[in-house]
N, C-alpha and C positions, 0 to 999 in steps of 0.2 A: 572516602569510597563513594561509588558510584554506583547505583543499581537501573536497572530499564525492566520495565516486564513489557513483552507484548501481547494482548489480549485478543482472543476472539470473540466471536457473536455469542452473548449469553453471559459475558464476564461483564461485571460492573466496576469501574478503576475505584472507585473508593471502595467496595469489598478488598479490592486485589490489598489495595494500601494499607489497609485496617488487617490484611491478615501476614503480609510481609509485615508489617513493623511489631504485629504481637509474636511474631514467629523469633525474629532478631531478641528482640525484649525477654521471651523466654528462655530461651538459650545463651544469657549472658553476655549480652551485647548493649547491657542496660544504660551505658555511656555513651553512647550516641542516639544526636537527635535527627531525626528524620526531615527532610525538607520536601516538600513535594515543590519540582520546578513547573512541570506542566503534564495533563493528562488528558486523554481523549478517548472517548468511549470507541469501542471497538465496531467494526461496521464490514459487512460482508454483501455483495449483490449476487443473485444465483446465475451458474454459468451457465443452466437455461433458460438464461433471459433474451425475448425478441432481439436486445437490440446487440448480445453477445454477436450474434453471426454477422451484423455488418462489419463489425469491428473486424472477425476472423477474415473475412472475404477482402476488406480493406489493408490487411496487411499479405495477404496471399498477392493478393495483384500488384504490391510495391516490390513485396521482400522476396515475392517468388517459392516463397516456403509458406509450409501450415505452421502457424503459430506454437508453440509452449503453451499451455494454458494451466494455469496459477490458479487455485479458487481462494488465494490469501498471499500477503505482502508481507513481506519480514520488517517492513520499516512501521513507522508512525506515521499515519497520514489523519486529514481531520476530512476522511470519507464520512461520515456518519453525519456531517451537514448538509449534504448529496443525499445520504440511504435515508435517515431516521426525520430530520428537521425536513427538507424540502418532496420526503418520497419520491426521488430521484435514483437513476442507479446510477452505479461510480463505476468506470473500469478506466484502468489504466495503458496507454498504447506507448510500446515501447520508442525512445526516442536514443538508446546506448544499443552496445555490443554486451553480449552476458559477460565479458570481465571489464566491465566499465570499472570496480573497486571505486564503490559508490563512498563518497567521505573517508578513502584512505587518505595515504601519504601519494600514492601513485594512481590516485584518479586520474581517469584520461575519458576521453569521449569520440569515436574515429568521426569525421566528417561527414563520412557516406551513409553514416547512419544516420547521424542526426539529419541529413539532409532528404533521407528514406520518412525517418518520421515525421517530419514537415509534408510531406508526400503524402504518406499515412494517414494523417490526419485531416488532408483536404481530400481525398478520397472516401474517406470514413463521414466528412460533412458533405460531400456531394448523396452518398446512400443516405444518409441521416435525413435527406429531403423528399427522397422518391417515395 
């Protein structure tokens, strides 16, 4: 079996760990051993951060549209080397279409997007300078 937790800001991955595996443990799951393959503390920047709006203005003027705005990612990313180690903020600029079906079987990626967020992104470094 397989388990993933995703954590937010304030969770600790080894509490998380220590309390999933007493949890299992108590309730009769005393035959399996836990393996931790990899964890990463959880990392969040605020979405009124200065540098939030270049980012929104950088994709309005590629995509033509106002962004989605997310204040958390459902994946594991190792932002907290960005937020916590370098004090840095992390935001993420979209490079799919929202059913990109990210690590399915029928992942796909349209062209015009990725080719939007290539755009995106030297747009968002030209403001990143002014």
């Amino acid at each position: 079996m397989k388990l993933e937790a995703r954590l937010v800001p304030d969770q600790d991955p080894d509490e998380v760990i220590e309390a999933i595996t007493h949890h299992l443990l108590k309730n009769g799951f005393g035959h399996i051993t836990v393996t931790v393959l990899t964890k990463a503390a959880p990392s969040r920047t605020p979405m009124d951060h200065p540098f939030a709006d270049k980012i929104i203005q950088s994709i309005e003027e590629i995509h033509g549209v106002s962004p989605i705005l997310y204040p958390s990612s459902g994946g594991t990313l190792p932002a907290f080397v960005f937020t916590d180690t370098l004090k840095l903020p992390a935001f993420w600029v979209p490079y799919g279409q929202n059913d990109i079906q990210n690590h399915a079987p029928n992942e796909n990626l349209r062209l015009d997007f990725y080719l939007n967020g290539i755009k995106t992104t030297a747009a968002l470094m030209q403001r990143a300078v002014e």
